[in-house]
N, C-alpha and C positions, 0 to 999 in steps of 0.2 A: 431732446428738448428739456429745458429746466421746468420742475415743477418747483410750485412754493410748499411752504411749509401750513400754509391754511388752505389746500386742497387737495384732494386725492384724487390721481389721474389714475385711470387705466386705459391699458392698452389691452391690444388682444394679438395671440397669434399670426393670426390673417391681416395683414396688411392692409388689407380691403376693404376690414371694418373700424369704423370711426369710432374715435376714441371717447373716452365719459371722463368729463371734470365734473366733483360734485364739489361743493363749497364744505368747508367746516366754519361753521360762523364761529364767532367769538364769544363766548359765554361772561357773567357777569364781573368773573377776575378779566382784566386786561391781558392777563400772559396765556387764559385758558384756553382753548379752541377745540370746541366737541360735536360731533355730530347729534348729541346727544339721546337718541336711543339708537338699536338698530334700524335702519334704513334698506327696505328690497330695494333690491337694485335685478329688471329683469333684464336677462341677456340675448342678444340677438338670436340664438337658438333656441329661445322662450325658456330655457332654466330661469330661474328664481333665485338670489344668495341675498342674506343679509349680509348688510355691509357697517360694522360702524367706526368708528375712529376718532383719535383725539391728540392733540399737540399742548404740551405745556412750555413755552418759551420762559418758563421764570429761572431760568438759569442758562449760565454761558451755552451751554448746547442743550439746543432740543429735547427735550422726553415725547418719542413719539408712538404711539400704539396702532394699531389694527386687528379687526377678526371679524373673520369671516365664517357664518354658519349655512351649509348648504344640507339640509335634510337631517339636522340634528349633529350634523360632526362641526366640531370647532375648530377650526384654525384661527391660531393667535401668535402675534406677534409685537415686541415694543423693543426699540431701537433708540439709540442717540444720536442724534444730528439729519436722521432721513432714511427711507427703508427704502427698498425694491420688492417686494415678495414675488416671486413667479408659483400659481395656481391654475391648477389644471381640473376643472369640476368633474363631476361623476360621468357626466357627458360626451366629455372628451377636448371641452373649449378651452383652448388655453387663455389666462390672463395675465397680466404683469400691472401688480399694483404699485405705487409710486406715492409717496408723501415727502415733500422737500427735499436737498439739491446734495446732492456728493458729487466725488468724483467721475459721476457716472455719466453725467452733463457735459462734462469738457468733451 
């Protein structure tokens, strides 16, 4: 499924569980798109992760970031054109994060 570039999809593991679009709105540059702080986001197995993320379209491809903090560890990530990250919490849940389109869509 295509995601865009102003939201971050996740997926999870389990097939079974439905999926989370959160929106990145658009901050006061046109090209910026921030969640602007972190964001909990709590998971069907009641963990807790902050979530935040950000898209700068002012150039030919994307500047896009994300990280994610679960009990003080950071995971970070910034990519051009669209990410995937697969994350697996302390838990054991797996996720698959998504921010705009490759060729992972076709």
């Amino acid at each position: 499924m295509e995601s865009s570039t102003t939201q971050l999809r996740i997926t999870f593991g389990d097939d079974d569980l439905p999926e989370v679009l959160i929106a990145i709105p658009k901050m006061s540059d046109p090209d910026f798109y921030s969640l602007g702080t972190e964001q909990l986001l709590t998971l069907p197995n009641g963990e807790i992760l902050d979530v935040y993320a950000e898209v700068s379209l002012a150039s030919v491809v994307a500047d896009v970031s994300l990280s994610i903090v679960e009990d003080g560890r950071l995971s970070a990530i910034r990519c051009g054109s669209g990410l995937v990250f697969s994350y697996t919490t302390r838990g054991g849940l797996e996720l698959l994060f998504q921010i705009g389109t490759g060729p992972w869509d076709e």
